[in-house]
C-alpha positions in Angstrom: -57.2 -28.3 -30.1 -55.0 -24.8 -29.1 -56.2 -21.6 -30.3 -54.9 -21.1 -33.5 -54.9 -18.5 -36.2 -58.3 -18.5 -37.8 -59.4 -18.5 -33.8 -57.4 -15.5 -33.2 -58.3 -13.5 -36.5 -62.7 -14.6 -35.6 -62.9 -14.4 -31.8 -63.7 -17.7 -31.2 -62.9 -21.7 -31.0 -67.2 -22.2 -32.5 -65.9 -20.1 -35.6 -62.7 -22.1 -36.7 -64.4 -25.1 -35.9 -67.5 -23.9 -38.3 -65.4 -23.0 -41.1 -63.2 -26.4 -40.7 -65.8 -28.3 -40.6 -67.7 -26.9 -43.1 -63.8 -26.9 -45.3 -63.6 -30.4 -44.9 -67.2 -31.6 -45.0 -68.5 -29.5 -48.0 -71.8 -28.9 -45.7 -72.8 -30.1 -42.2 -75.0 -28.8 -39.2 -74.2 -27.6 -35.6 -74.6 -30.9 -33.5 -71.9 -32.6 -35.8 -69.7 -29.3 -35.3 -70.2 -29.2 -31.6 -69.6 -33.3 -31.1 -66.8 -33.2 -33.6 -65.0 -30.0 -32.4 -66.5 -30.7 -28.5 -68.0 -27.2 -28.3 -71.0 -26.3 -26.9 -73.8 -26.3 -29.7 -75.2 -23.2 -28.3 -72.0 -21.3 -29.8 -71.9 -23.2 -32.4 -75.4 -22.5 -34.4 -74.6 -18.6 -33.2 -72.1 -18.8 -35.0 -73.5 -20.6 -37.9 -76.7 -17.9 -37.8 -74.2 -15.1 -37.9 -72.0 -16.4 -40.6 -75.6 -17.0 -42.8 -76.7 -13.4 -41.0 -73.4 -12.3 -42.9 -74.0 -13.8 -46.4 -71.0 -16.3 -46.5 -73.0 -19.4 -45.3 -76.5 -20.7 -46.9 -78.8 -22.8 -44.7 -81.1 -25.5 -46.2 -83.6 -27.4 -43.8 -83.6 -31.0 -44.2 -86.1 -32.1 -41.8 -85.6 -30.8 -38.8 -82.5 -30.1 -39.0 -80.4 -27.1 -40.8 -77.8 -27.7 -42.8 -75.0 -25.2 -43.8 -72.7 -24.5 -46.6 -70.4 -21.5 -47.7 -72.7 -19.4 -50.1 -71.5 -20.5 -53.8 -72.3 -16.8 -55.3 -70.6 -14.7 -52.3 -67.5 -13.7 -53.8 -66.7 -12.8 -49.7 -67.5 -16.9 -49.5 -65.3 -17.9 -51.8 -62.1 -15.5 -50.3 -63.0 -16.8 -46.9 -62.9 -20.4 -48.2 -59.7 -19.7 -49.9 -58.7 -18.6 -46.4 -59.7 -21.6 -44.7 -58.0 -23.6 -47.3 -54.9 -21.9 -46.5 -54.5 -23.0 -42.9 -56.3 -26.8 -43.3 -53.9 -27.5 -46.2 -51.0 -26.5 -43.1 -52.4 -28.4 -40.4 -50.8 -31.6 -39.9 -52.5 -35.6 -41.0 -52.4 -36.3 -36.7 -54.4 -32.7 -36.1 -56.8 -33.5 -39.0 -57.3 -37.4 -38.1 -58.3 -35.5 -34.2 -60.8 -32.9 -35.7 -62.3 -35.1 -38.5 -62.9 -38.8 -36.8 -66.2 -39.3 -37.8 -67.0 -40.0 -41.1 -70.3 -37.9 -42.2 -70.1 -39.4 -46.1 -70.4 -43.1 -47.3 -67.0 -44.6 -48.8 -65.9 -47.8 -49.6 -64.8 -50.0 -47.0 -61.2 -49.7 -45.4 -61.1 -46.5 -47.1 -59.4 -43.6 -44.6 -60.9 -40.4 -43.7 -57.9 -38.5 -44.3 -55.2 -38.5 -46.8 -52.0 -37.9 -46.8 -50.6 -35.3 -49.7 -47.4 -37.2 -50.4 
């Protein structure tokens, strides 16, 4: 994927990638960022720390591992979401279908990962 907007307006390919991911998945944790988005996972839990660091992200450990989602009582959270909303809803099925391959949720079988808005 090409540097885009939200990579422009954040300084980096690990932020749009975190806030995508995190758009589309409702929560998720740096290794299925880094494999999904093919960043190095190094810049990708920076980024996560300094989003949480921030207040817009809230980090539950699960095990081992830490899982992140955008802080529901940030009202910054919710604008940024709104944000990242903006350009996913603009990106088109094929860019979607690239970024979002793997299925992190069950679903029925057959069922596709993304949907079209027609």
């Amino acid at each position: 994927m090409n540097s885009t907007a939200l990579a422009e307006m954040f300084g980096s390919r690990a932020a749009e990638a975190v806030l995508l991911h995190l758009f589309h998945h409702g929560e998720s944790y740096g290794r299925a960022v880094s494999s999904d988005f093919e960043i190095s996972l190094d810049s990708v839990q920076r980024q996560l720390e300094k989003f949480a660091g921030a207040g817009v992200l809230v980090a539950m450990r699960h095990g081992r591992t830490v899982v992140y989602s955008f802080n529901p009582r940030s009202k910054a959270a919710a604008r940024l979401r709104d944000l990242v909303a903006v350009y996913y809803d603009s990106m088109s099925l094929e860019a979607k279908e690239h970024c979002f391959q793997i299925r992190r949720r069950h679903r029925a079988k057959d069922k596709p990962v993304i949907y079209s808005a027609s």
